[in-house]
C-alpha positions in Angstrom: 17.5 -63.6 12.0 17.0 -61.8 8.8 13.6 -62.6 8.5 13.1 -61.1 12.3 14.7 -57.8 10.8 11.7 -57.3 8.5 8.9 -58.2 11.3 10.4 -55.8 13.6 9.2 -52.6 11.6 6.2 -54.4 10.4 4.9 -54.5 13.6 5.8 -51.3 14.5 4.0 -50.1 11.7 0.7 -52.3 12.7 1.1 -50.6 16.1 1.5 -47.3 15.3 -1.3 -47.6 13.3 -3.3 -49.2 16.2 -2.6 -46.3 18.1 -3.7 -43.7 15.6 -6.7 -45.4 15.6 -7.8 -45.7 19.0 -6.6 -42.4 20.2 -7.1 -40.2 17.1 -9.5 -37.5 18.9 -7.0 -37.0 22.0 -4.3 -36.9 19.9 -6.3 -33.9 17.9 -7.7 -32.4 21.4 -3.7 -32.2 22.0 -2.8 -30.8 19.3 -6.0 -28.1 19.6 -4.6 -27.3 22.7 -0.8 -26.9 21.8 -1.5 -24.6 18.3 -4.7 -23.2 19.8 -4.1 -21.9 23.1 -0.9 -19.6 22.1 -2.6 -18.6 18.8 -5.6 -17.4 21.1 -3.4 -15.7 23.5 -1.6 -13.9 20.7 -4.8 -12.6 19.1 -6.0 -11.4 22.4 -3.1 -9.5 23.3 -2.0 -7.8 19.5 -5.5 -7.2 18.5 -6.4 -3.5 19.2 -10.1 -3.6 18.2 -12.3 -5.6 20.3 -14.2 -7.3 17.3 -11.2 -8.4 15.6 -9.9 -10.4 18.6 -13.2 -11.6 19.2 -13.5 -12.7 15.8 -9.7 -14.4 15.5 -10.6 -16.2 18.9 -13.4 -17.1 17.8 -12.2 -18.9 14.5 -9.6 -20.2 16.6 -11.9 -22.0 19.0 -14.8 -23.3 16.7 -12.1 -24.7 14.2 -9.8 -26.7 16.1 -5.8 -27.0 14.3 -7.6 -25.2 11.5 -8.3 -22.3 12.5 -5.2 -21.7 14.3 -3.5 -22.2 10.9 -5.5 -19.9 8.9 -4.2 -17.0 11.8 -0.8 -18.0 11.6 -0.9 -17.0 7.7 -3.9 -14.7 8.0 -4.0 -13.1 11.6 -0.8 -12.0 12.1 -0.6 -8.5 10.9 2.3 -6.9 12.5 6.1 -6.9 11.3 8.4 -6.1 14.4 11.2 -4.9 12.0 14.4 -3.6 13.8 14.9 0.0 13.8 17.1 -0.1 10.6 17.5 4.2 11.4 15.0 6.6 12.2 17.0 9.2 10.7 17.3 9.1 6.4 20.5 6.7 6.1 21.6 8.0 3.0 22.8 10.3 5.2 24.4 9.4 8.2 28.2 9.7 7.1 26.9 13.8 7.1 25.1 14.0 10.1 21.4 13.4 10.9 20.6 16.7 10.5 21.8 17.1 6.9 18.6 17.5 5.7 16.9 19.3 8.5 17.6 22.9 6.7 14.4 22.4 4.3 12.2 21.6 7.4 9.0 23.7 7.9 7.9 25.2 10.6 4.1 24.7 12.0 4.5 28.5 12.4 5.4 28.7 8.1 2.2 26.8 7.5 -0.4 28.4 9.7 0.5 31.9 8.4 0.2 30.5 4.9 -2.5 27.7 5.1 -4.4 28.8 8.3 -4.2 27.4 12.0 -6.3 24.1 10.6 -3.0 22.9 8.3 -1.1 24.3 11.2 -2.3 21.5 13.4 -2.6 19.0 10.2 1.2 19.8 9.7 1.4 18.9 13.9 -0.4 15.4 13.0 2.3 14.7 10.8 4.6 15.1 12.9 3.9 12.9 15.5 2.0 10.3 12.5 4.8 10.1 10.2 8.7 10.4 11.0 9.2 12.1 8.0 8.9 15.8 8.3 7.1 18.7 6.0 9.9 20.2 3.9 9.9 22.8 1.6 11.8 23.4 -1.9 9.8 20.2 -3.9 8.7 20.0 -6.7 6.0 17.2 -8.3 4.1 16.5 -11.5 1.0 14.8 -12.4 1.3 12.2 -15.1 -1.8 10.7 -16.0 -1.8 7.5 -17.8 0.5 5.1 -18.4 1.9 6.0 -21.5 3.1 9.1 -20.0 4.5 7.8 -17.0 5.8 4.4 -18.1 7.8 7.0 -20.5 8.9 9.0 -18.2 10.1 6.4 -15.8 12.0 4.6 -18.9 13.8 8.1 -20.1 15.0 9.1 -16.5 16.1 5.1 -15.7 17.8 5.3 -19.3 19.6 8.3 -18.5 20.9 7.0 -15.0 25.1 7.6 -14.1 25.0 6.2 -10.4 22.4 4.7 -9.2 18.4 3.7 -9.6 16.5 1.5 -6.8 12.9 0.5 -7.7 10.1 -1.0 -5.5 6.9 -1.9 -6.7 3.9 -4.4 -5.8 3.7 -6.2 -9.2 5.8 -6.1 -11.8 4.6 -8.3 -15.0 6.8 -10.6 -17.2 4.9 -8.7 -20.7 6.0 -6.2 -22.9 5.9 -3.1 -21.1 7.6 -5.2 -17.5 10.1 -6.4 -20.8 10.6 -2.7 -21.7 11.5 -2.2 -18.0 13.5 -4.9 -17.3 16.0 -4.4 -20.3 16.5 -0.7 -18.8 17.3 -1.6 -15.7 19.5 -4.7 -17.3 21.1 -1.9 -19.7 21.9 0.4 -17.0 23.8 -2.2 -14.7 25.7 -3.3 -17.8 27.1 0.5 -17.7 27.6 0.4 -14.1 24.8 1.6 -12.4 24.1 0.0 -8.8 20.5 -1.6 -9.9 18.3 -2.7 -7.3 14.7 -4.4 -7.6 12.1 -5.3 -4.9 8.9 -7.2 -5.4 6.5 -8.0 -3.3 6.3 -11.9 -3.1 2.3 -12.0 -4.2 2.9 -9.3 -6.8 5.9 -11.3 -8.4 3.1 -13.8 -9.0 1.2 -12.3 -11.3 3.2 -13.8 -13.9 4.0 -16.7 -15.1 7.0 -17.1 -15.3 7.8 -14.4 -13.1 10.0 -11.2 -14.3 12.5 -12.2 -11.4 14.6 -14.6 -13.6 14.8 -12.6 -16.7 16.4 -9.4 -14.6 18.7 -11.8 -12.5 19.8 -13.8 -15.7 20.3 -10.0 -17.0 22.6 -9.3 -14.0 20.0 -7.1 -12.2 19.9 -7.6 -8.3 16.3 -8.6 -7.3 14.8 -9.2 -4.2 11.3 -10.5 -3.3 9.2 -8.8 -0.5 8.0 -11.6 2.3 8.5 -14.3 0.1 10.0 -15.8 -2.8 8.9 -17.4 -6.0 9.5 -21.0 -5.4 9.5 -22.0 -2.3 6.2 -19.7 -1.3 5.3 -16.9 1.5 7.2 -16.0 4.5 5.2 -17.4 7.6 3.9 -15.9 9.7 3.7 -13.0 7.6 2.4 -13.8 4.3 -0.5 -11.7 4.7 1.6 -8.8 4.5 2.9 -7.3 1.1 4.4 -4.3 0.2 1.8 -2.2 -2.1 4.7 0.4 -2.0 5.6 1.7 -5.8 8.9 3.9 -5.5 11.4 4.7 -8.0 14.8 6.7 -7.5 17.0 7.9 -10.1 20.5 9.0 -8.7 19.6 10.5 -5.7 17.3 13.0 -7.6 14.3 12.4 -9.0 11.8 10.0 -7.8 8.9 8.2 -9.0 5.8 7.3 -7.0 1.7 6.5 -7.1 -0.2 4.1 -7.8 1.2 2.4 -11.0 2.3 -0.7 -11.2 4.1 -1.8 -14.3 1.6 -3.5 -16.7 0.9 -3.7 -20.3 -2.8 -2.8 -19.0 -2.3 0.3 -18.2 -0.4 2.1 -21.8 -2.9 2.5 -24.6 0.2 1.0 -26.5 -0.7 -2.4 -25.7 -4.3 -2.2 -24.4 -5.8 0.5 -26.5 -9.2 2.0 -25.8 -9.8 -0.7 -22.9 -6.6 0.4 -21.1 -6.8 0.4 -16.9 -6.1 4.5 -15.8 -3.8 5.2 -12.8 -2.1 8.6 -11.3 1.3 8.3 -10.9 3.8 11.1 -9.7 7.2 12.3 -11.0 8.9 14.1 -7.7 12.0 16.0 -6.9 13.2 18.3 -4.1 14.4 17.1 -0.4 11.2 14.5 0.2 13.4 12.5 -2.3 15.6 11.6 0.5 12.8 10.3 2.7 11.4 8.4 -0.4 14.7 6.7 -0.3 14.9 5.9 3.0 11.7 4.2 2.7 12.5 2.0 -0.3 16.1 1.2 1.4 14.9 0.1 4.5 12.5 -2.6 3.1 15.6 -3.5 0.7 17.4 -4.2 3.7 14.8 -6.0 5.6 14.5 -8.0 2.7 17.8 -8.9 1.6 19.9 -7.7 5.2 21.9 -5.5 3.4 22.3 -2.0 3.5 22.5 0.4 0.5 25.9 2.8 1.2 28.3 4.4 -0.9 28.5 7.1 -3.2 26.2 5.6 -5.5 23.3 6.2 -3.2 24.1 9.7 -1.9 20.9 12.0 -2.4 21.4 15.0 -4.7 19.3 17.9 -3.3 19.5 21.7 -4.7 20.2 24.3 -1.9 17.0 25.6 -0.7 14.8 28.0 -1.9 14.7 32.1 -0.2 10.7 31.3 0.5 9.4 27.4 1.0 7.2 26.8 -1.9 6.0 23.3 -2.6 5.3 21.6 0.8 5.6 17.8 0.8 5.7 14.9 3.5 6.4 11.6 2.4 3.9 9.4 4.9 5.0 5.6 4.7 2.4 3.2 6.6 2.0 -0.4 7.2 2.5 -3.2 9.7 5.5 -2.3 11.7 6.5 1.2 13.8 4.2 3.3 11.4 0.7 1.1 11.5 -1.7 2.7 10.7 -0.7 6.7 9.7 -2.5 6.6 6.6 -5.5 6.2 8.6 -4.3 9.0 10.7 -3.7 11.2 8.2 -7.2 11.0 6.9 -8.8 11.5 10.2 -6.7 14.8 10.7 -7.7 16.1 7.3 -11.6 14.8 7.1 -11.3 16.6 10.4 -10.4 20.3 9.4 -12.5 20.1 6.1 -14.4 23.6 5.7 -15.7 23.5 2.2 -14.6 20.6 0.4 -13.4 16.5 0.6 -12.9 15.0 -3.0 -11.9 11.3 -2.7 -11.2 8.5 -5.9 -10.0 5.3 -4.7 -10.8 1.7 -7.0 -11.5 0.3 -3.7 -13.5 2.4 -0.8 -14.3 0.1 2.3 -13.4 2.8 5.2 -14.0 1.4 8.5 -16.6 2.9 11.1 -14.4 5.6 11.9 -13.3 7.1 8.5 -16.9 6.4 7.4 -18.0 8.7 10.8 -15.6 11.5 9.9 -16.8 11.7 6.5 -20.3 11.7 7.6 -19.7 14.0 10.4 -17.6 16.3 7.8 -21.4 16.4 5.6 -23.5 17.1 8.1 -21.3 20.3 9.2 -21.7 21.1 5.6 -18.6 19.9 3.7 -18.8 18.4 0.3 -18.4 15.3 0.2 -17.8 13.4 -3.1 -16.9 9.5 -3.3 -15.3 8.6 -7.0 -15.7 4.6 -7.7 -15.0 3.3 -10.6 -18.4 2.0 -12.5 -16.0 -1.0 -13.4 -13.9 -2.8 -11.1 -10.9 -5.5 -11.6 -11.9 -7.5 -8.3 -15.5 -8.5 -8.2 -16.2 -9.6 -4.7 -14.4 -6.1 -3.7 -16.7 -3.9 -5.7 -20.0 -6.5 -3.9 -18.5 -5.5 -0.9 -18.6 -2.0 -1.1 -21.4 -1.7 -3.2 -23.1 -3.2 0.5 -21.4 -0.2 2.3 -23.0 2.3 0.4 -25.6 3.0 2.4 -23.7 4.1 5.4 -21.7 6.7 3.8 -25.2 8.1 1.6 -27.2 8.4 4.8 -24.9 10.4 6.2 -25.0 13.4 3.4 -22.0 12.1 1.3 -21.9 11.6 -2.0 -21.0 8.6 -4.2 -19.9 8.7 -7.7 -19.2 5.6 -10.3 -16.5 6.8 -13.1 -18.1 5.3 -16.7 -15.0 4.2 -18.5 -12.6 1.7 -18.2 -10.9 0.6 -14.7 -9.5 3.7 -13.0 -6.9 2.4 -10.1 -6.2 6.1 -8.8 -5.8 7.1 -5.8 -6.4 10.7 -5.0 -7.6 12.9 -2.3 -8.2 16.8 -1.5 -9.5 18.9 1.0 -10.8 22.6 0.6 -8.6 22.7 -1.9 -5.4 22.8 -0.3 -4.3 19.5 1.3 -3.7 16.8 -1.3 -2.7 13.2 -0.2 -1.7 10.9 -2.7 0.0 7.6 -3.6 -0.9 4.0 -2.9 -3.1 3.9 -0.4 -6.3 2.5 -1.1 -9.7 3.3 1.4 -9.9 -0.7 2.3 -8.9 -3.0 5.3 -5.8 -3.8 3.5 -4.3 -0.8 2.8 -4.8 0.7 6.0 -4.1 -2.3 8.0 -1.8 -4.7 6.3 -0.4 -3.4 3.4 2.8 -1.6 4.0 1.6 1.7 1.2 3.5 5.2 0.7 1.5 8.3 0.3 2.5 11.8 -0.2 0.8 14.4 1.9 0.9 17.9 -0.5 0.3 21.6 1.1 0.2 23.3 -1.7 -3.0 25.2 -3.8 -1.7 25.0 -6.9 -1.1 21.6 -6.9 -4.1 20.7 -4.9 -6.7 22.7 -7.6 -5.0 20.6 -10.0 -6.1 17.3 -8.8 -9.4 18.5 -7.8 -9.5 19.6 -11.8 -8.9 15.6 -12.4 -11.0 14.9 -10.4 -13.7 17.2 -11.5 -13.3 15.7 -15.2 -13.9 12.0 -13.6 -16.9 13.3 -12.4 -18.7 15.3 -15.2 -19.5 11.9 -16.5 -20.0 10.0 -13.3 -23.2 8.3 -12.3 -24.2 9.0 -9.1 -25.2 6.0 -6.8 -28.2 6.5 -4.8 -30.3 4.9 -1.6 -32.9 4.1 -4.0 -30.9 2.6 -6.8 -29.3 0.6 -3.7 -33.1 -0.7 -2.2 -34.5 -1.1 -5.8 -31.8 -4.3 -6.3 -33.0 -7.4 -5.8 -33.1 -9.3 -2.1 -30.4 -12.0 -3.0 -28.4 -9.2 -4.5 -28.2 -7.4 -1.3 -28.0 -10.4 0.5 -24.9 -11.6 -1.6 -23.4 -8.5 -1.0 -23.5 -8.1 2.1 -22.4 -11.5 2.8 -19.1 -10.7 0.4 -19.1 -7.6 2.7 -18.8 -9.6 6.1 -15.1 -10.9 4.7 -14.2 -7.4 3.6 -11.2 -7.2 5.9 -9.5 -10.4 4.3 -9.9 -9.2 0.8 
């Protein structure tokens, strides 16, 4: 009887086996079918370019289970986040209309900017649910010493409150420096709170999570954690987002992440450059409400009390720094950074000044640029001459040619890495923040920019600007033809996966 016991599953074994064996390919033509079909019918019906759900189908169909797969963790590019409030939730115990007193008028602008920014300002409006407001103020700090400073002195100097997003946030010794501020400050009481995207928390090894949470630092991870992996089916997505709030106040945004890299400090004459930007005034409140609702997505909690009540001076007799904060990414506001650029490449006159690390515009950016050059416009293109991801800079580098033919101009920064991101037009419009010119950014990442309406500040970045390029090389057609065959060919190749960079 015992000895029965034993055949039993040894025969079941032998048969299952048996089976595998024999009917193998239907059982993978089945399972084709059941992960294929829906994945195909998903791509077809959320794609809104032609060629991208042609493409997805196509990888769908021509690699059976596989390719179905690579779009569940790939292809899906869309959060449907609740509506956690469309009005700034700081707020809501005062009314939705708290902050509406510093709103500006499309009348305000035109009569100060022109009709052009009038009907920018009108973009914006129906782009971003954030409006223009008046009363801001913002400075430029270049560098990471200065910011990283900064950021540390106003963090140090917290009474209430200080919630800080970023996209990576490295375990060395300026992410140390950081993390024992933040630790020190919710030792004295200070509500504390630290996102990281899930990819960007990887950058270390170990992470910088456990050291804050051993501190007694709340910490979340964006889409993800650090153990267990990404958060299917949207591990494609990551927050690129770098926000920091001090009590209500003062905020911190750009393109800075926290690394040693970037601080002369630690990497001397080979240290990475980055813009970030020190801000204040009412567009605080919408920074916060940006950062708090991807808190609460990712840890289902909302950030009330006292401690997060916005601190805003009254405003100002006449408007004078005009600010919008423009969040993008795969949810409700897809792609407004993309948007935004159209509008302003658009109403160019004189002038478009771009520096991104990464410039892979699709057909249509690349179209309004060119269209901007041929009606005369400007158009300068800042690269950097050194880049931190090679098969990015191949890419672009095979991209070049579109943008030259067209009348623009492209510039490679000599130096080390420069990771700013920094835009003007005629002088007057300024857009910066995270957002980089590439597939990512504009598609998948979910970025915050600040759109600036101001002269003064916009002549200062094109100043920066202007100082990148007085020692920029500038990349021509024939310096493009004049590489070698396989060069081109290679590049163009790295250039074909461009949009899964």
């Amino acid at each position: 009887m015992r000895l029965n016991c034993f055949l039993i599953p040894a025969r079941y074994s032998r048969s299952m086996i048996d089976l595998l064996t024999t009917y193998w390919p239907h059982i993978l033509a089945v399972l084709s079918i059941i992960l294929g079909v829906p994945a195909a019918i998903h791509a077809t019906m959320t794609k809104d370019e032609v060629r991208s759900a042609l493409g997805w189908v196509g990888v769908i169909l021509l690699s059976p289970i596989i390719g179905a797969l690579i779009y569940a963790i790939a292809g899906i590019n869309r959060i449907r986040r609740s509506s956690i409030g469309q009005q700034r939730s700081l707020l809501r115990e005062r009314g939705p209309d708290a902050m509406g007193k510093f709103d500006i008028s499309s009348t305000v602008v035109a009569e100060r900017f022109g009709q052009r920014f009038g009907a920018m300002k009108l973009l914006g409006d129906r782009v971003s649910r954030h409006r223009m407001c008046g009363g801001n103020g913002i400075t430029m700090l270049e560098g990471g010493d200065a910011a990283y400073a900064m950021m540390l002195e106003q963090i140090g100097g917290a009474t209430r409150s200080v919630l800080l997003e970023t996209y990576i946030f490295d375990r060395d010794p300026i992410g140390l420096r950081f993390a024992d501020a933040l630790i020190a400050a919710a030792k004295r009481g200070v509500a504390v709170r630290v996102l990281i995207d899930a990819v960007g928390a990887r950058y270390s090894v170990p992470s910088i999570v456990g050291y804050l949470q051993q501190g007694g630092v709340t910490v979340k991870v964006f889409n993800g954690n650090i153990i267990m992996g990404l958060r299917l089916p949207y591990a494609n997505l990551r927050t690129h987002r770098k926000i920091l709030i001090v009590d209500g106040s003062v905020a911190f945004t750009g393109g800075m992440n926290i690394r040693s890299g970037f601080t002369g400090e630690f990497a001397g004459e080979g240290q990475a450059r980055d813009t970030h930007f020190r801000v204040s005034g009412p567009v605080v409140a919408d920074l916060f409400q940006v950062a708090s609702e991807d808190w609460q997505f990712a840890s289902g909690k909302a950030l009330d009390g006292e401690a997060w009540k916005i601190s805003v001076a009254p405003p100002l007799q006449k408007p004078t720094m005009l600010m919008r904060a423009v969040p993008s990414g795969p949810d409700r506001a897809n792609e407004s950074n993309h948007k935004m650029m159209m509008g302003a490449f658009s109403v160019a006159r004189r002038n478009i000044r771009i520096m991104s690390p990464y410039f892979l515009p699709d057909r249509e950016l690349i179209s309004a640029l060119v269209t901007a050059a041929m009606r005369g416009v400007e158009v300068d293109i800042i690269v950097p001459a050194v880049n931190n991801l090679v098969l990015v800079d191949r890419a672009m580098t095979a991209q070049f040619d579109q943008t030259l033919k067209g009348g623009c101009r492209i510039w490679r920064s000599t130096g080390a890495f420069n990771h700013s991101k920094l835009m003007t037009v005629d002088d007057r419009w300024a857009y910066v923040g995270s957002s980089n010119l590439d597939p990512r950014s504009l598609r998948l990442n979910f970025e915050i920019d600040l759109e600036v309406l101001d002269a003064g500040f916009a002549v200062a970045v094109g100043h920066r600007l202007q100082a990148v390029l007085s020692s920029a090389e500038p990349v021509t057609l024939a310096d493009l033809r004049a590489k070698p065959f396989t060069t081109r060919l290679l590049n163009k190749i790295f250039w074909l996966g461009s949009p899964y960079l």
